[in-house]
BAKOLMI-423942 format. One record per residue: x negated, y negated, z of N, C-alpha, C, O in turn. Coordinates in pm, 1 decimal, decimal comma. Each point is the difference from the previous one (the first is absolute). Layout:
KOLGU       npx       npy       npz      capx      capy      capz       cpx       cpy       cpz       opx       opy       opz
KOLGU         X         Y         Z         X         Y         Z         X         Y         Z         X         Y         Z
...
***
This chain:
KOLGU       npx       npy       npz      capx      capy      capz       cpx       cpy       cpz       opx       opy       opz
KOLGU     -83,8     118,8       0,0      83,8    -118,8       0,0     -88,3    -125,2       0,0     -88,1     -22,1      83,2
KOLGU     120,4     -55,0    -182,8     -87,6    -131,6      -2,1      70,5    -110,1     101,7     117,0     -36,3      12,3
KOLGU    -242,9      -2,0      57,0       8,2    -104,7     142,2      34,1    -206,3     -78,5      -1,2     -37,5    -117,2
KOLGU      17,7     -16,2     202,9     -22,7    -163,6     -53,6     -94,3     -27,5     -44,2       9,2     -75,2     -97,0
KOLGU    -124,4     110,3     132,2    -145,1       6,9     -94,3     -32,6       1,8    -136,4     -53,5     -73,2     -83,3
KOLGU     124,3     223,7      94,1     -22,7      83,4    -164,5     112,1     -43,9     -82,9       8,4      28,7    -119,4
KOLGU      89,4    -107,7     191,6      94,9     -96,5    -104,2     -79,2    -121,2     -38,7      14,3     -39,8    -115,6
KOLGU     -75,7      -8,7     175,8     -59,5    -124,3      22,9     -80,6      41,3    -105,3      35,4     -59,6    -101,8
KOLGU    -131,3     137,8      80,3    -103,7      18,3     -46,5      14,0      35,6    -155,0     -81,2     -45,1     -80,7
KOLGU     182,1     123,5      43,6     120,0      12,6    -144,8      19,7     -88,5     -41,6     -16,1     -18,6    -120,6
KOLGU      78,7    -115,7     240,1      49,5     -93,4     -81,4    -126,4     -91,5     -91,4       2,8     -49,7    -112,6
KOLGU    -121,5      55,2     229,8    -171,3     -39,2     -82,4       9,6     -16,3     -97,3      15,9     -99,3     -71,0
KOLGU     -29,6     249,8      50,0      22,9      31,4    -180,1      47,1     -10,1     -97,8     -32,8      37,5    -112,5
KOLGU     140,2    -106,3     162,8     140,8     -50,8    -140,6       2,2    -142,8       4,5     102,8     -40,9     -53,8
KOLGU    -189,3     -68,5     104,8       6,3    -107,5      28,4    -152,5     -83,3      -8,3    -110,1      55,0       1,1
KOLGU     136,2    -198,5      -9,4    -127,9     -39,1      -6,3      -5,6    -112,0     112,3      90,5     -77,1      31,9
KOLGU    -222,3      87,2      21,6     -59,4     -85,4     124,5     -49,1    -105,1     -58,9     -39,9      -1,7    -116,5
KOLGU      40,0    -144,2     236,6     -67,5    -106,2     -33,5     -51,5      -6,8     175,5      63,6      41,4      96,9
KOLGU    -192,7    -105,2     -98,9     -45,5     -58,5     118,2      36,8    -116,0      32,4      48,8     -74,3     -85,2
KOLGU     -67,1      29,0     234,2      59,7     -71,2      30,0     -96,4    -134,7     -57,1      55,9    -109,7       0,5
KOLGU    -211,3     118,4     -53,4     -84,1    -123,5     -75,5     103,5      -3,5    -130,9      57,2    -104,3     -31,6
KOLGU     -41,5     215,7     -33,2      60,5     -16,5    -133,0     122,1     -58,9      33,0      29,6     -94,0     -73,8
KOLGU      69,1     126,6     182,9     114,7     -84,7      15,5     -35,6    -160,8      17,2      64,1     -93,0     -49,0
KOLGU    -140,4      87,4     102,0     -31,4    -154,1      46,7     -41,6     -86,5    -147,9      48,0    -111,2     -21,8
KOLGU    -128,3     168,3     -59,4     -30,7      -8,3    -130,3     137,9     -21,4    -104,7     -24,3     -87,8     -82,9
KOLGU     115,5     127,2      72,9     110,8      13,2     -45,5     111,4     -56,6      50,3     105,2       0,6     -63,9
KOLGU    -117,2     -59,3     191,9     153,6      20,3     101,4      79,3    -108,6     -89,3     117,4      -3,9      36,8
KOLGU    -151,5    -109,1    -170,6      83,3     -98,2     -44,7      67,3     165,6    -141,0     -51,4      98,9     -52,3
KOLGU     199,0    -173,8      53,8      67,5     116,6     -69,0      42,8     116,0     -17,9      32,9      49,8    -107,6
KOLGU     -30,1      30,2     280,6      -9,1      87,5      62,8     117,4     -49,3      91,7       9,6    -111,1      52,2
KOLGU      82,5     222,4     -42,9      66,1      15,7     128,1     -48,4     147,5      64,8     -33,3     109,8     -44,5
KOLGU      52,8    -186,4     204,7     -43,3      98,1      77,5     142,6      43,5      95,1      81,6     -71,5      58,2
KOLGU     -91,0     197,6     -69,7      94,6      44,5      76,5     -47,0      88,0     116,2     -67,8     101,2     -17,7
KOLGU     109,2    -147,2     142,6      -9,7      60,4      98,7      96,8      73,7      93,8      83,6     -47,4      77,0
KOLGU    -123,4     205,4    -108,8      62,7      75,5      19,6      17,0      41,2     195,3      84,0      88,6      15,4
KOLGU    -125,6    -120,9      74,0     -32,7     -28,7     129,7     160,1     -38,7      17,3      88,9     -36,3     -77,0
KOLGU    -103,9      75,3     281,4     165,1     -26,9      15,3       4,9    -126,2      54,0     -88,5     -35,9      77,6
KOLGU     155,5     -17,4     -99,8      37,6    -133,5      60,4     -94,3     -40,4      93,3     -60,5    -103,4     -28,2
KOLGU      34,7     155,6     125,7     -35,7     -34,4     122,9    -206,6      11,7     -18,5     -89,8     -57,2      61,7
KOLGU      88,5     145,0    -159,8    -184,3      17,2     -14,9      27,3    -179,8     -87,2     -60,9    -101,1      35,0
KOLGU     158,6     106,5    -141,0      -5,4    -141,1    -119,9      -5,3     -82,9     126,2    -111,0     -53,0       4,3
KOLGU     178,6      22,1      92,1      30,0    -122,3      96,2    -137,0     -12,7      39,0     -62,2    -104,5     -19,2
KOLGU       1,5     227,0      84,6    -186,7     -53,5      72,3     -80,5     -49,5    -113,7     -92,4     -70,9      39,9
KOLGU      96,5      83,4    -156,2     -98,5     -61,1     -73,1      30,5      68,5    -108,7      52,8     111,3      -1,0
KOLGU     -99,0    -203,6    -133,7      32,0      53,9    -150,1     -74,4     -79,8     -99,7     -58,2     -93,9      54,3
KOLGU      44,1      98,9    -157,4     -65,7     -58,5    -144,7      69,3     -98,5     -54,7      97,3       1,0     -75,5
KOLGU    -161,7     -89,4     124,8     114,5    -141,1     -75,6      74,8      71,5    -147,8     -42,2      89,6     -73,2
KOLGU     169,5    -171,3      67,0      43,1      51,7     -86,7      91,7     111,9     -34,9      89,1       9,8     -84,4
KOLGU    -136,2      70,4     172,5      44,1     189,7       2,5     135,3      -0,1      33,7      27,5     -51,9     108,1
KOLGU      62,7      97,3    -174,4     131,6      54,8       8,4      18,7     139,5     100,3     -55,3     109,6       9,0
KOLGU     116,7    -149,2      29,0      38,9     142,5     105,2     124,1      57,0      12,8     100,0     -40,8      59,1
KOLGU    -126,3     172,6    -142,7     103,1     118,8      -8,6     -49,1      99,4      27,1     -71,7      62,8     -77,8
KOLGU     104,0     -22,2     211,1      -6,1     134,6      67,7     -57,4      86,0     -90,6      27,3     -28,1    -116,7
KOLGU    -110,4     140,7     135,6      49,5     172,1     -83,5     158,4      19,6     -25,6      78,3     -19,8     -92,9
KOLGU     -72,6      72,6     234,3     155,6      76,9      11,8      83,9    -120,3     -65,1     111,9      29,4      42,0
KOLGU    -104,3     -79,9     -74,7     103,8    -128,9    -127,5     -58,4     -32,8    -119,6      65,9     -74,0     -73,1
KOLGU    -193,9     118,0      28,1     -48,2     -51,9     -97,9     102,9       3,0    -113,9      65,2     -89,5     -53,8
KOLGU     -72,3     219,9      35,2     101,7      87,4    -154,0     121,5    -110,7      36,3      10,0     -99,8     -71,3
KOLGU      79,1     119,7     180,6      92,8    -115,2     -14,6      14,9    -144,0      -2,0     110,8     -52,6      10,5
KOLGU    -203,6      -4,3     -21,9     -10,9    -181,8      58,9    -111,3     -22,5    -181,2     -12,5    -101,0     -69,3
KOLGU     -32,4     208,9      54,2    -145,0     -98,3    -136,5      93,8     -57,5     -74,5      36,9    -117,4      -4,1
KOLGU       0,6     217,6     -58,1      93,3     -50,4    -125,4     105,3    -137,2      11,7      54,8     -33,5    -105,0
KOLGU     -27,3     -40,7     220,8      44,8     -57,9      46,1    -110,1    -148,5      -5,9       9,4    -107,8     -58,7
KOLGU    -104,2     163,0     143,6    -109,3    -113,2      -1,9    -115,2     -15,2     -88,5     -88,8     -84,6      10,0
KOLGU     102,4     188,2    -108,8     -88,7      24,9     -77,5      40,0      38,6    -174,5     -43,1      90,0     -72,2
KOLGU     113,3    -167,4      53,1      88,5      93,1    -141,6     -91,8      39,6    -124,6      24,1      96,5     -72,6
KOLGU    -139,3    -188,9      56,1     -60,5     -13,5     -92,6    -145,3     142,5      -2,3    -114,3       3,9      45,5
KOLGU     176,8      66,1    -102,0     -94,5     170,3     -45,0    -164,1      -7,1      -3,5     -87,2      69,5      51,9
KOLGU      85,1    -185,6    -137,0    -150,2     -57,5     -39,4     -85,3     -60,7      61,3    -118,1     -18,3     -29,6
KOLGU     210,4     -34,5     169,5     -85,2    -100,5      69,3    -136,9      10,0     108,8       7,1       0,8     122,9
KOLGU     -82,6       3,5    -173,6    -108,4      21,1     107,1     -35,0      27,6     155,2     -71,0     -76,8      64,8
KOLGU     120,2     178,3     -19,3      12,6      -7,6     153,1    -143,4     105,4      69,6     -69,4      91,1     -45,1
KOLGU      75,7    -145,7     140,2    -124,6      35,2     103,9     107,5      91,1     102,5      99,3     -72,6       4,1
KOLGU     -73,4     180,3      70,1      34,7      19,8     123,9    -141,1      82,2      75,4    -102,2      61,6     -30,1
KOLGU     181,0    -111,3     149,3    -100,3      19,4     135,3      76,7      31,6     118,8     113,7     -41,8      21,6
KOLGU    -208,8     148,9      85,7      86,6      -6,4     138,2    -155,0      -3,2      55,4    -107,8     -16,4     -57,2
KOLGU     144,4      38,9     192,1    -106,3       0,3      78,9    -116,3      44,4     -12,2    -100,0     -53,5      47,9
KOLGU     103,3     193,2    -137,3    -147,0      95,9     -39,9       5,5      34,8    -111,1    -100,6      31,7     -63,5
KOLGU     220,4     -29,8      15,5      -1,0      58,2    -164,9      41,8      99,0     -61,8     -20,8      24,8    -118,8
KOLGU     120,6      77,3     242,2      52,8     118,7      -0,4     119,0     -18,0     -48,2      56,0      63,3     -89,5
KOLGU      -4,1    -185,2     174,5     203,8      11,8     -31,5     -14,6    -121,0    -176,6      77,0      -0,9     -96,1
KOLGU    -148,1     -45,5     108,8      -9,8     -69,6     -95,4     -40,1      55,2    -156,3      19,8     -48,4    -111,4
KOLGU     -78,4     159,5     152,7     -63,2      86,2    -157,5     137,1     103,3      -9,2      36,6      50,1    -106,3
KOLGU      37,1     -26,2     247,2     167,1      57,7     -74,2      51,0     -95,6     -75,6      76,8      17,7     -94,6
KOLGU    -120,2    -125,5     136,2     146,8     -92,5     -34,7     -21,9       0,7    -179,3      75,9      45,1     -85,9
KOLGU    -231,4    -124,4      68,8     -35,2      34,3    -150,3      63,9     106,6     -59,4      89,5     -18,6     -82,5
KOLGU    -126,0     127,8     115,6      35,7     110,3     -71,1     169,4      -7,8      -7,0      37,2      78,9     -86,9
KOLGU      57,9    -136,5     139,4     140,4       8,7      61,4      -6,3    -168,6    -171,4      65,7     -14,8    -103,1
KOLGU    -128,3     -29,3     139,0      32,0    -153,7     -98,6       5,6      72,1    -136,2      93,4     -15,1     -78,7
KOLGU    -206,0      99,2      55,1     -42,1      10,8    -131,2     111,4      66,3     -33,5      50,0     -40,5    -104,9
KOLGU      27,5     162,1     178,1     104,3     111,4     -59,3      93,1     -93,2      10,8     101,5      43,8     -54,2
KOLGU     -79,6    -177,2     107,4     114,3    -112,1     -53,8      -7,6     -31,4    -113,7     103,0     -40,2     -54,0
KOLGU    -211,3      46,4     -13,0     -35,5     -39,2    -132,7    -134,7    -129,2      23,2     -63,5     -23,4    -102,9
KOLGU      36,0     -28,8     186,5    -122,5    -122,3     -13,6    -101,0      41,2     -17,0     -48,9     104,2      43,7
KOLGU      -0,3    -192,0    -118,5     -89,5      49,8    -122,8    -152,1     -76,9      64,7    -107,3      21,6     -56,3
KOLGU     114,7     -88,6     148,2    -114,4     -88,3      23,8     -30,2     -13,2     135,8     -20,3    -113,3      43,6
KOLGU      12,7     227,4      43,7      17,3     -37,9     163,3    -130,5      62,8       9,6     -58,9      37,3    -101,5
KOLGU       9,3     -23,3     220,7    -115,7      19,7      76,1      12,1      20,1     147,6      85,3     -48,0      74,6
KOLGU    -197,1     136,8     -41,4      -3,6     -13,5     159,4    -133,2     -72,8       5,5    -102,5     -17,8     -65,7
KOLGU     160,4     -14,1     179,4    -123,1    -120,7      79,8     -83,7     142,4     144,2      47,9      42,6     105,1
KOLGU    -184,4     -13,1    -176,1     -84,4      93,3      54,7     -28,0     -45,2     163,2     -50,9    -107,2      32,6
KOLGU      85,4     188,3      39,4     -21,6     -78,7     161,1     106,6     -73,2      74,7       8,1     -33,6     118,1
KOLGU      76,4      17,4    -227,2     117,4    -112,7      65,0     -43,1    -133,0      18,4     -85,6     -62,9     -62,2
KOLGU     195,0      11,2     206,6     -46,9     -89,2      63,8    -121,3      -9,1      97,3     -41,9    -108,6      40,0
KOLGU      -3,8     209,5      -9,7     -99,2      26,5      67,5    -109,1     -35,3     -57,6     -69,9     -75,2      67,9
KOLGU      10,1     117,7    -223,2    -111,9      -8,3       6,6      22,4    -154,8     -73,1    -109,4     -48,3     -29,2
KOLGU     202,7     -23,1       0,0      26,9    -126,7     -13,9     -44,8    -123,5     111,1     -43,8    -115,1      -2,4
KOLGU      86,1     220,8     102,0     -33,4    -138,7     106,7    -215,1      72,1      22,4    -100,8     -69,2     -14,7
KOLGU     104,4     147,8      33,8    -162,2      45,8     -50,1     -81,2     -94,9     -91,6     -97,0     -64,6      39,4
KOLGU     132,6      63,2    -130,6      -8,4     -73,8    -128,8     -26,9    -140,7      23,6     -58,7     -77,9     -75,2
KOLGU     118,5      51,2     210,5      17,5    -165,0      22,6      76,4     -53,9     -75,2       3,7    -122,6       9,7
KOLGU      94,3     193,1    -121,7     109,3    -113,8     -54,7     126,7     -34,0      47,9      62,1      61,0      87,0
KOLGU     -31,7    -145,9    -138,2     101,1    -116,7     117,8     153,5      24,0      91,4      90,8     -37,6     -74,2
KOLGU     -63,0      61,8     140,1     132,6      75,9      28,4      61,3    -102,4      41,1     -71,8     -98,2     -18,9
KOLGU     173,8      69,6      68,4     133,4     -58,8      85,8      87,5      92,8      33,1       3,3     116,4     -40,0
KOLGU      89,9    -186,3     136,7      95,9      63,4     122,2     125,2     -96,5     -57,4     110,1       2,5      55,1
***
């Protein structure tokens, strides 16, 4: 039986990573979606970053996100719930998403800029 890991680690493979320098490099024309629950988004987040849960993603994107093509970054804390979510965007059909390698974690590592 495969654990949260070996999902995590599947989803790797069907998806493509950006670092959090390459995000910083890029962040104009990029939406970032942050997949974190409310309460991790409330302690601190990525200027900018939209916040839709995991467990609501599939229901709330299409809503806040209609456009298929549009360039999105998601991220959670380490990079686990966030490389589902990719993999969960792409079988929506988006054609241009990414996980953010490390999350928010290795973001604030990184020294790039957060707010509350």
């Amino acid at each position: 039986m495969p654990n949260a890991a070996d999902l995590v680690a599947a989803a790797r493979q069907r998806i493509r990573e950006i670092t959090p320098q390459e995000l910083s490099a890029k962040l104009s024309g990029l939406t970032v979606i942050d997949v974190r629950e409310p309460a991790e988004f409330a302690a601190g987040h990525l200027p900018g970053a939209i916040n839709i849960p995991r467990g609501l993603l599939e229901f709330k994107v299409e809503t806040a996100i209609p456009d298929h093509d549009r360039a999105l970054v998601l991220h959670c804390q380490g990079g686990g719930r966030s490389a589902l979510a990719t993999v969960a965007l792409q079988e929506l059909g988006y054609r241009n998403v990414v996980n953010l390698a490390g999350g928010f974690a290795a973001c604030v590592a990184a020294g790039l800029p957060t707010e509350r």
